[in-house]
C-alpha positions in Angstrom: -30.0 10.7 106.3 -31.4 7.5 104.8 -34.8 7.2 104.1 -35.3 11.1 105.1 -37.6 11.9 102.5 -39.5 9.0 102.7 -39.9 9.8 106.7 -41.0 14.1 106.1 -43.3 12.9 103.6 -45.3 10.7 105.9 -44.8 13.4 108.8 -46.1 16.0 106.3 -49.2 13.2 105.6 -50.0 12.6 109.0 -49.8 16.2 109.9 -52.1 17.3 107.3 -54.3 14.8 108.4 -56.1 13.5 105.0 -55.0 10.5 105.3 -55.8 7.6 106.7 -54.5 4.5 105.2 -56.1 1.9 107.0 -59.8 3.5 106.7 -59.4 3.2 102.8 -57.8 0.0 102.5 -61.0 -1.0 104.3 -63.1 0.5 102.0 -61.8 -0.3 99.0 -62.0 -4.1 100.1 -65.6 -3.3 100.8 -66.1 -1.9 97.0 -63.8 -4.9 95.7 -66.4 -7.3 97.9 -69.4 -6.0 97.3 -68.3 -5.8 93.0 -67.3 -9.0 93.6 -70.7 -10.5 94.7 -72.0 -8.6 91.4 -73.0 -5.1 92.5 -72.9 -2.5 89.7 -70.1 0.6 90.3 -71.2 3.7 88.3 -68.0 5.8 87.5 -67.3 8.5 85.3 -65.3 7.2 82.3 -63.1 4.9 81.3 -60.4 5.7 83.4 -62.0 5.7 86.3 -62.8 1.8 85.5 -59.3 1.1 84.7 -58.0 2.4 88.2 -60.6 0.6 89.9 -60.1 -3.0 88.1 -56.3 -2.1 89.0 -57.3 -2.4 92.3 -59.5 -5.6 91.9 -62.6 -4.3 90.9 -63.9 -7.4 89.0 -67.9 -7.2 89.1 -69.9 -4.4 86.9 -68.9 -1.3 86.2 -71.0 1.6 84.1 -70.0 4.6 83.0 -71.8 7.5 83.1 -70.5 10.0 80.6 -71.5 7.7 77.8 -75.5 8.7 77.8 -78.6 10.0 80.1 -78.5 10.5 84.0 -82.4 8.9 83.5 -81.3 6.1 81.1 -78.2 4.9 83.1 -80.5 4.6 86.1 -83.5 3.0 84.4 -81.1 0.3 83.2 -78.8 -0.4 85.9 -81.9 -0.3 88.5 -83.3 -3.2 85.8 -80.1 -4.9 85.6 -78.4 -5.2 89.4 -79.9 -5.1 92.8 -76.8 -3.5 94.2 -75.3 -0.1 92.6 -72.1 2.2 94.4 -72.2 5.2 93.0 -68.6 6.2 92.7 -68.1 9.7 90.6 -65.4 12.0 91.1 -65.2 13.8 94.3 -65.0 17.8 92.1 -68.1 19.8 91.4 -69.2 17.9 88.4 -68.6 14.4 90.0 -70.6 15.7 92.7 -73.9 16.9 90.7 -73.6 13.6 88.7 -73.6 11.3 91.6 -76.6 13.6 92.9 -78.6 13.1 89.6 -78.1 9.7 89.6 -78.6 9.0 92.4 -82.3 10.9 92.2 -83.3 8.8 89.3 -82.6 5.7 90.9 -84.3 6.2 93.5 -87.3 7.0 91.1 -86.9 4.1 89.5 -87.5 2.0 92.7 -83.4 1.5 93.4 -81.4 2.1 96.6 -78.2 3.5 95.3 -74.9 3.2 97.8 -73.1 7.0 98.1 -72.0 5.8 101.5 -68.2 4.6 99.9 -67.6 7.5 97.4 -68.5 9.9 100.9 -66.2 8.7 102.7 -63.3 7.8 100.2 -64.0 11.7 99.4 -63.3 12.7 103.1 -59.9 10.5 103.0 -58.7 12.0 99.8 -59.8 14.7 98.3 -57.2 17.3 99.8 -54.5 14.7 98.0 -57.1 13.7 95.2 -59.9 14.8 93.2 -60.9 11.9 90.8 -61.7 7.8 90.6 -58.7 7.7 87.8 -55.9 9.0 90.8 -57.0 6.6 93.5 -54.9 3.5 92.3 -51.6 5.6 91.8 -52.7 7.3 95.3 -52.8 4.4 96.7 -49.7 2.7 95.6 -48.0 5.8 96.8 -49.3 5.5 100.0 -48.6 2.0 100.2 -44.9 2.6 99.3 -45.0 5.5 101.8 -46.6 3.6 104.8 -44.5 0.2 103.7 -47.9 -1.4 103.4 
């Protein structure tokens, strides 16, 4: 019986199919590289940052509940060549990446939504926000013996 639990909840993972360990370890290093050589991440709030530096996000990171959709874009557009847009994957996260995302490309900026897609598709039957993704992931490192 040892080590039963542990073993039905990764057969009830890989059965439901959402996840896919080795997919988002890849592109989380991808976000931690590309942060890393100084590309700006646009979250939500505060939490959302702190999960992300827990996971060694050290470059820029903006959050977007502090002021204007058209304001946040005209000044990270200004300020970094290279911005992930990386909201929460729910209905509200989803209309903020998308108006964002217009207004940078207004402002003459080529936003990445490419990461946040597909860390949506990996999650978001487990998960639905930025601020769950480190805890998720520890989980699934624990469960996987990663």
């Amino acid at each position: 019986m040892k080590g039963s639990i542990r073993d039905r909840e990764r057969e009830e993972c890989k059965d439901k199919g959402t996840y896919d360990l080795e997919a988002l370890e890849e592109l989380l290093a991808a976000l931690v590289e590309a942060s890393g050589q100084g590309a700006a991440t646009i979250v939500e709030g505060r939490r959302d940052e702190l999960a992300l530096r827990a996971l060694g996000l050290t470059g820029p990171v903006i959050m977007a509940s502090r002021r204007s959709a058209l304001d946040l874009a005209e000044d990270a557009a200004r300020s970094y060549r290279e911005i992930i847009l990386l909201t929460d994957w729910d209905r509200k996260g989803d209309e903020m990446a998308r108006t964002i995302e217009q207004h940078l490309w207004s402002v003459g900026s080529r936003p990445d939504g490419e990461i946040r897609s597909r860390i949506k598709k990996l999650v978001r039957k487990e998960i639905k926000d930025v601020e769950s993704l480190h805890r998720y992931m520890e989980r699934m490192r624990y469960l996987y013996g990663h």
